[in-house]
N, C-alpha and C positions, 0 to 999 in steps of 0.2 A: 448433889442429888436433886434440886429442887431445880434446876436447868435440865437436869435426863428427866424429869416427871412432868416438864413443862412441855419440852419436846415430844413427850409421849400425848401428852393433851393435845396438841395442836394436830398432832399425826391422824388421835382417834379422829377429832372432830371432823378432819380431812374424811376423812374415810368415812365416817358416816354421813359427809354434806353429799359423798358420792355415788351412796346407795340408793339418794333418793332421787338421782340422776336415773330412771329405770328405760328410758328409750337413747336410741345410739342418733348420731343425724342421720340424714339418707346419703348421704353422700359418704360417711364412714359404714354404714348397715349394709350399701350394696357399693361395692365399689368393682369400674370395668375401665379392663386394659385392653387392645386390638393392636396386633402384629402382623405382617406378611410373614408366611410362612414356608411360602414359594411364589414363582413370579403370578400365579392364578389362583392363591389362596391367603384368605388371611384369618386369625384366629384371634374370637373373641372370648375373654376370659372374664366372666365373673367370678369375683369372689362375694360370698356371701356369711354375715357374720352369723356368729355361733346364736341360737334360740332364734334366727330369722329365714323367711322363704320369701322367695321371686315367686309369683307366679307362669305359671307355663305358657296362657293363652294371652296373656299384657304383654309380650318380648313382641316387638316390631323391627324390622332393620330393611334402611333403606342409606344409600350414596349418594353424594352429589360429585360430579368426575368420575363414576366407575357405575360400571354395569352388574348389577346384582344377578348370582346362581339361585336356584331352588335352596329353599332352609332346608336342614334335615335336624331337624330338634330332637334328644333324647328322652325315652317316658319320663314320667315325672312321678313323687309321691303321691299317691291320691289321699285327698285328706277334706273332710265337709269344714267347709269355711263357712264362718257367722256370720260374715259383711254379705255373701253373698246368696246364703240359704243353698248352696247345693256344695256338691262334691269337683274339686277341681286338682288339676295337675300343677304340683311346686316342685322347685330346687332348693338345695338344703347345699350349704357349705361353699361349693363350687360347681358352676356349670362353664365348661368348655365346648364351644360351638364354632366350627370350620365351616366356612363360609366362601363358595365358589366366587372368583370376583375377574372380570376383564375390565382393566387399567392403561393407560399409554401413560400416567402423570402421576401424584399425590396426588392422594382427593380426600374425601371427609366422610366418614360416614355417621349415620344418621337414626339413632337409637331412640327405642321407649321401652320403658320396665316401670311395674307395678308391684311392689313386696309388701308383708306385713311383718309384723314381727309375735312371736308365739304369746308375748303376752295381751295382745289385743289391740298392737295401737294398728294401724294400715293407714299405708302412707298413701299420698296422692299421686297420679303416673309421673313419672319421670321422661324428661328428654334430655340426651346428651347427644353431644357431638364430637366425634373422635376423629381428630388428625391420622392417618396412616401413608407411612412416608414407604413409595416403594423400594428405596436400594434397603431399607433396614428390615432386613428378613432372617429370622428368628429362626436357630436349628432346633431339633426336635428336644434337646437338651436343656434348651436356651435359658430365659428370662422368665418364664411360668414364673409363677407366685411358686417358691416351693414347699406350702405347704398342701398341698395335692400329690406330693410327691413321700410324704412324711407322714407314719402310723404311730402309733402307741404312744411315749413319752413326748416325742415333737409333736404329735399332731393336735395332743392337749394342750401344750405351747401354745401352737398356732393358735388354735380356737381361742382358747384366752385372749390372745391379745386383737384377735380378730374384735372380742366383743368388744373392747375398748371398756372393760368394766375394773375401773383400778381396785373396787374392793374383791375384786378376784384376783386381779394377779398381783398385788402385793403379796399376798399372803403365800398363791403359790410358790415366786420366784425367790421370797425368805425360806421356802421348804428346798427347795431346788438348791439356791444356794450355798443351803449348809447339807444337803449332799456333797457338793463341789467339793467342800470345806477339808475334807483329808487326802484330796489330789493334790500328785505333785507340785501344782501350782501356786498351791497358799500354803503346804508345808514349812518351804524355804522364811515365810514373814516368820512363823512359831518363835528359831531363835533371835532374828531381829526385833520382834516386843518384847522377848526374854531378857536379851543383851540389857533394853532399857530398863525393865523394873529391875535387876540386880545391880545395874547402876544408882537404882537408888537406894540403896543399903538395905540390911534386912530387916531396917525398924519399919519399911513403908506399909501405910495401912491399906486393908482391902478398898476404899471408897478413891484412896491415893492412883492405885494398879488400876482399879476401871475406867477412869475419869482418863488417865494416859490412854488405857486401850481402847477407850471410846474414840480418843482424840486419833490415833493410828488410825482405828478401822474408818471413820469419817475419810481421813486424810484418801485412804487408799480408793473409796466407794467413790469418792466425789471423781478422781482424778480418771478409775476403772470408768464412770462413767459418760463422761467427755470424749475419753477416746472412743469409747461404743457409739457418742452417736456420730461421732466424725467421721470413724468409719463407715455406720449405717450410709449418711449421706453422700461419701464420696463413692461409694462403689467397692471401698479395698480396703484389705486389714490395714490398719498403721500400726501390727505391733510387728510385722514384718519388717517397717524402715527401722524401726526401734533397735532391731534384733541384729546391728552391724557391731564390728567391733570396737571405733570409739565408745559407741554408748554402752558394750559391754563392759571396757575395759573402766571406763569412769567406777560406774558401778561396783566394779571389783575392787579397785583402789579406794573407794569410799569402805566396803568392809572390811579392806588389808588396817585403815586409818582408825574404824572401829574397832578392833582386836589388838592393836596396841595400845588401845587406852587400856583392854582388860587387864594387859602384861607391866601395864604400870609405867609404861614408855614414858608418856604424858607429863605424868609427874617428876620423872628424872631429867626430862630436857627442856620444859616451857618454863620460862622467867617467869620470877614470885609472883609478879605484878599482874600477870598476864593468867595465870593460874589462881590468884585472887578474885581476879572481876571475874575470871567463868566459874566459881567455886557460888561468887554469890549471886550470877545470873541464873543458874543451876537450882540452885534451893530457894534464894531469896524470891526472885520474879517467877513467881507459879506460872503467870499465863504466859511470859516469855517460854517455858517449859515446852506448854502445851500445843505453841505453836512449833515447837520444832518437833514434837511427836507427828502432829500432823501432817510435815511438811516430811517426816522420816516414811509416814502412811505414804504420799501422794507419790514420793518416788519409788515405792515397793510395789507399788501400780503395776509399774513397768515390767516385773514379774507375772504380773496373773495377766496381764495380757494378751502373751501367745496362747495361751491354752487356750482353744474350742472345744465347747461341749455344744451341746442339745439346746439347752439352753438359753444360751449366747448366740447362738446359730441364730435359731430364731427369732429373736431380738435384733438382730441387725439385718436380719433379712425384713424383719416387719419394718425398721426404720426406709431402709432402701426403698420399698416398693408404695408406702403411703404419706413419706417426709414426716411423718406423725413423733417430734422428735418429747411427745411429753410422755405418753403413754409405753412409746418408746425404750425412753430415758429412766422414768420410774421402773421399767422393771429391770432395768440393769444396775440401779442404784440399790433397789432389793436384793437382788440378785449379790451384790459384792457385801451386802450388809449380812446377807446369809452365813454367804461364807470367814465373815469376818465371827461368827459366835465364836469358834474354839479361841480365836484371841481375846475374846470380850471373858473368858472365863478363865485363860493366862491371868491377864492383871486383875479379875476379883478374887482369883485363889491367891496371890503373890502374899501374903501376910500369911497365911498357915504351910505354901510349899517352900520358902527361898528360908534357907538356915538361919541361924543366930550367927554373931559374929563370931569368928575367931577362922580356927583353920579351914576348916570346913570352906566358907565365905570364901577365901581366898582358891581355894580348890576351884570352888563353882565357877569362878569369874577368868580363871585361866582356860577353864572345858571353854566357855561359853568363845574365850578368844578363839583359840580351836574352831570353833562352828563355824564363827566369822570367815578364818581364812579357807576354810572347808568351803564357805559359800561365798567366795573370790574366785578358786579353782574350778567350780561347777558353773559359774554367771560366765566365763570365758571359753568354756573347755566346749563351744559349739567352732569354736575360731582357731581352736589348738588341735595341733597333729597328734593323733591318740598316744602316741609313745610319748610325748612331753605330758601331756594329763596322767597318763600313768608313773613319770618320774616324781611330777607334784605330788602326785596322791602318796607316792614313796615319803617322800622327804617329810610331808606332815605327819603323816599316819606313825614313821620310824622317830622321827624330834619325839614328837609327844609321848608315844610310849618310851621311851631311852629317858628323857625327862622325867616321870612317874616313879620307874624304876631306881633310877638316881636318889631323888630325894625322898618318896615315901617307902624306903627297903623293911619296916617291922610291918606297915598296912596292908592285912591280906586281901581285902576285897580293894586297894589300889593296886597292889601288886597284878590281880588280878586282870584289872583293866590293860592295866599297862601291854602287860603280856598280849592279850587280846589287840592292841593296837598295833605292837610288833609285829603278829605274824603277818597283819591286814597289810601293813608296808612291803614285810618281805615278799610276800604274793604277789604286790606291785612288783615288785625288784623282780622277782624270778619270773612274769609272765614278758617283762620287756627285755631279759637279756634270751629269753624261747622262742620271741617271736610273736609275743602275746601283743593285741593291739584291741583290747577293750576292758576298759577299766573297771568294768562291772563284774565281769568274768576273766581273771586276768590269767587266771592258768585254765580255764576250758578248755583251749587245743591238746594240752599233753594229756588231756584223762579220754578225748574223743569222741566229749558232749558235744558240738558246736554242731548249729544247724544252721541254716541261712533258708530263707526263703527268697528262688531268685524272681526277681523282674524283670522283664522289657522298659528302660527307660525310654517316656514322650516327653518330648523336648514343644509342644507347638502344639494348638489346635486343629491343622493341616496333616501334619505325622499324626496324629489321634484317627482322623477319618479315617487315612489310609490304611493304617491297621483293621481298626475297625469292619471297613467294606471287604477284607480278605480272613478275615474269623471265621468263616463256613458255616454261621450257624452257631461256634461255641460261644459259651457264658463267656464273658471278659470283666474282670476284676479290673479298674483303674483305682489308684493308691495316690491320695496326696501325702506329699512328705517333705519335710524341714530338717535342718539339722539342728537348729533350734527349738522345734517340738518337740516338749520329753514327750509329751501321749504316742507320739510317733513310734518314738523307739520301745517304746514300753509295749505298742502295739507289735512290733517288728521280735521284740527279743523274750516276750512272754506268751502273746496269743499264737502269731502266725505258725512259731516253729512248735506248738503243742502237737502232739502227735492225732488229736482227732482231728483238727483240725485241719494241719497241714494235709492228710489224705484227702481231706475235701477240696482243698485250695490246688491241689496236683492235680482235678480235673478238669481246671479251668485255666483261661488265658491270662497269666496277670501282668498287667500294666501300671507303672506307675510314675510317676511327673514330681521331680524336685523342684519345689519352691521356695527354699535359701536363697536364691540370688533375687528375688521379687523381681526379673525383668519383665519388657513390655511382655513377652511369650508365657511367661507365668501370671500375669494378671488378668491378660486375654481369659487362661484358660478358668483363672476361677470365677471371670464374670463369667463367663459360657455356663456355668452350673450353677452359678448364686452362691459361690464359695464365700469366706470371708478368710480363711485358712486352713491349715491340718490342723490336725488329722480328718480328711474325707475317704469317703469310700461311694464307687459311683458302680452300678454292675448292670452290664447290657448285655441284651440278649439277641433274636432273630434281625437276622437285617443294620444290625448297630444299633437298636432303639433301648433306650434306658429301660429298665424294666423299675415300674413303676411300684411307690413302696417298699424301695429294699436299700434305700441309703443308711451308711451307718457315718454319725457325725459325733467326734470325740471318740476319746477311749474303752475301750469294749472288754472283758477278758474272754478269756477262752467259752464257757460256756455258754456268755450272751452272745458272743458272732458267731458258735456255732449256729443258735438261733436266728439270726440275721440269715446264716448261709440257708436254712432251709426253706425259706419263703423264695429263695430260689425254684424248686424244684414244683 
């Protein structure tokens, strides 16, 4: 306790040496990127951080190798500035300015900007000088900062981390986080910290169970974190290379190896000797323990990793576009520490929830093997032909309750289970000998619920255009999709096929682009949007142009993408 109170000291004082941090640099407070964005155009993007403004009348632009068109500058806020005793025109957030240019070569152009910031400091003018390379021309989709693209929940992201003010977004990205925290994604750890405090008997104390789940949720934050900023950096998810079948099937067989310790395997086949020394590296060397909780955290990583939300989006999209891997990094490190609370409150209840010894105890630790191999069959079943996931799911679902039944025959509320396990198997059973081929719904065809919503698969940034330029005008829904993304399916088999919704998705074009295989054609296409994974949702409108403000990134249910769909209209 006196190392978490320690940690908790060092953190505040962190945070309060950062408040007093009250101005950003100028180089983080106004930051500008220049594209071509045709052979005669090229487009300057300020981004502007949150509580600060450019001024209108300080923006200069001149080339060195390229012949400059007329500006056309957008009005600006009027607002009476101090430094200057009158009333003058600013940008606020971002300012996008296209910029007429004849070129034969790369040339350089030649920039001045003057901003202050709301609380009073004003900076001195600025000059920069931007490289702009002609063959790298930017589609209308492209490389933008995307959070000009992003309202409500991301766009507070954005701003956040625009200011670069860590006593803000720590606090948000721990609130964010343990939203995350009952998504499918951090579910799956709940029995893997479970598994461990009932390994450690039911005498373990509350300070015992948190100190472990601290030592997990670390494990998991540090490891979640690294891979966010490697990705931010590289341009591309890396939970997509993660997400092949070696590293599933590892994974799978490390929980098949953890569920038969629950079944007692362990103990009936490992030498005295051998069962000695881990008996007393086990209890005896605490901190030996607490590195392998940790090191249990860093590979359960590798779980939360596909999942994209809002969040995370923006977080590696800020890492990408400003290499800023601190400000970055902390809120991704908040961020996984967020979603680590419901396990921080597993291990400090584990002393009033996990039974006293006797039957009971033994009860628990055979369910918990169950989960295990439950979450063996789920870490594989993106690699498996749905009729074999649903054989698995047969065989565990029908062992366990056939088991139950067996030996607890007087126990009405095991009886109970039991039975409930049965028929989950037989369901399996009867939807694969029907013709059933989803594990979720495994008799749906015979009752003549089953809905699908279909797509156009784009294979290519080229087939995307092409569609595109032949749309006439309608809305076009483009779909990123994994088969490794549960948000994916989750979005596919609860939102799309709702009956409001789908009547609104049937008057639109949908399109959508599998990213399983992460080739060069699927990387292409999420740098072209600022992807980092699915689930995305990109919807364009007149002429093919994005229509700005309507991305939905992560999982949505039915009645927030109804609200998505209508900013449509």
């Amino acid at each position: 306790m006196r190392l978490f109170l320690g940690f908790l000291s060092i953190l505040l004082l962190f945070v309060s040496t950062v408040r007093a941090e009250e101005f950003l640099e100028p180089e983080k407070a106004f930051q500008v990127k220049a594209q071509m964005v045709s052979k005669d155009q090229v487009r300057i993007t300020y981004t502007i951080a949150d509580a600060y403004y450019l001024y209108r009348e300080r923006l200069k632009f001149g080339a060195q190798g390229a012949e400059l068109g007329a500006v056309q500058l957008p009005a600006g806020k009027i607002k009476f500035d101090e430094t200057f005793q009158k009333d003058v025109e600013t940008y606020h957030h971002e300012l996008v300015v296209l910029l007429p240019v004849k070129a034969t070569a790369d040339f350089q152009l030649k920039l001045e900007l003057q901003g202050c910031a709301e609380a009073g400091l004003c900076y001195p003018p600025m000059e920069l000088t931007l490289p702009v390379a002609l063959a790298d021309i930017a589609s209308d989709a492209g490389v933008m900062p995307q959070v000009a693209q992003e309202s409500g929940e991301q766009s507070s992201i954005a701003d956040a981390l625009k200011s670069g003010r860590l006593s803000l977004i720590i606090p948000l990205f721990l609130l964010l986080g343990l939203g995350l925290s009952l998504t499918p994604c951090v579910l799956p750890m709940v029995p893997i910290l479970s598994f461990i405090i009932v390994g450690e008997g039911a005498a373990i104390k509350r300070s015992r169970g948190f100190f472990l789940s601290l030592s997990y949720v670390l494990g998991m934050a540090l490891v979640y974190t690294s891979l966010g900023v490697a990705a931010g950096l590289l341009g591309e998810g890396l939970s997509a290379a993660l997400q092949n079948p070696w590293v599933l099937s590892a994974f799978a067989l490390l929980m098949i190896g953890l569920s038969l310790s629950m079944f007692g395997v362990y103990q009936l086949q490992m030498p005295a000797a051998i069962q000695t020394r881990l008996t007393y590296f086990s209890e005896g060397q605490r901190n030996g323990k607490m590195a392998g909780v940790f090191l249990m955290g860093a590979i359960s990583a590798l779980i939360v990793g596909p999942c994209v939300a809002a969040p995370l989006a923006g977080a590696l999209v800020y890492i990408s576009q400003t290499k800023d891997v601190v400000v970055g990094g902390t809120a991704l490190f908040f961020l996984a520490m967020g979603m680590g609370v419901p396990l921080l409150l597993v291990g400090i209840s584990a002393g009033s929830l996990l039974p006293r010894a006797g039957v009971w105890m033994e009860q628990i630790k055979r369910f918990f093997g169950v989960l295990m191999l439950a979450m063996a069959i789920w870490m594989v079943s993106p690699v498996l032909p749905p009729v074999v996931q649903m054989i698995a799911w047969a065989i565990l679902l029908l062992g366990y309750g056939i088991y139950q039944l067996a030996v607890y025959r007087g126990k009405l509320l095991s009886k109970l289970i039991a039975i409930i396990f049965v028929l989950a198997g037989g369901m399996q059973l009867l939807g694969v000998a029907t013709g059933g081929r989803d594990a979720l719904a495994p008799i749906a065809h015979l009752t003549g619920s089953v809905q699908h919503v279909k797509f156009q698969r784009i294979k290519s940034s080229a087939e995307l255009d092409a569609v595109l330029a032949q749309s006439n005008g309608k809305i076009v829904m483009l779909d990123f999709y994994a088969d490794w993304c549960v948000s994916c399916k989750e979005m596919e088999k609860l939102t799309f096929v709702e009956p409001r919704v789908k009547a609104q998705l049937d008057q639109i074009l949908l399109l959508q682009v599998d990213v399983t295989a992460n080739n060069a054609d699927d990387k292409a296409l999420l740098k072209r949007f600022g992807l980092f994974g699915p689930p995305g949702i990109i919807f364009f409108g007149a002429q093919g142009k994005e229509i700005s403000n309507t991305r939905v990134i992560g999982y949505q249910n039915a009645d927030k993408f109804l609200n998505s769909l209508q900013k449509l209209k």
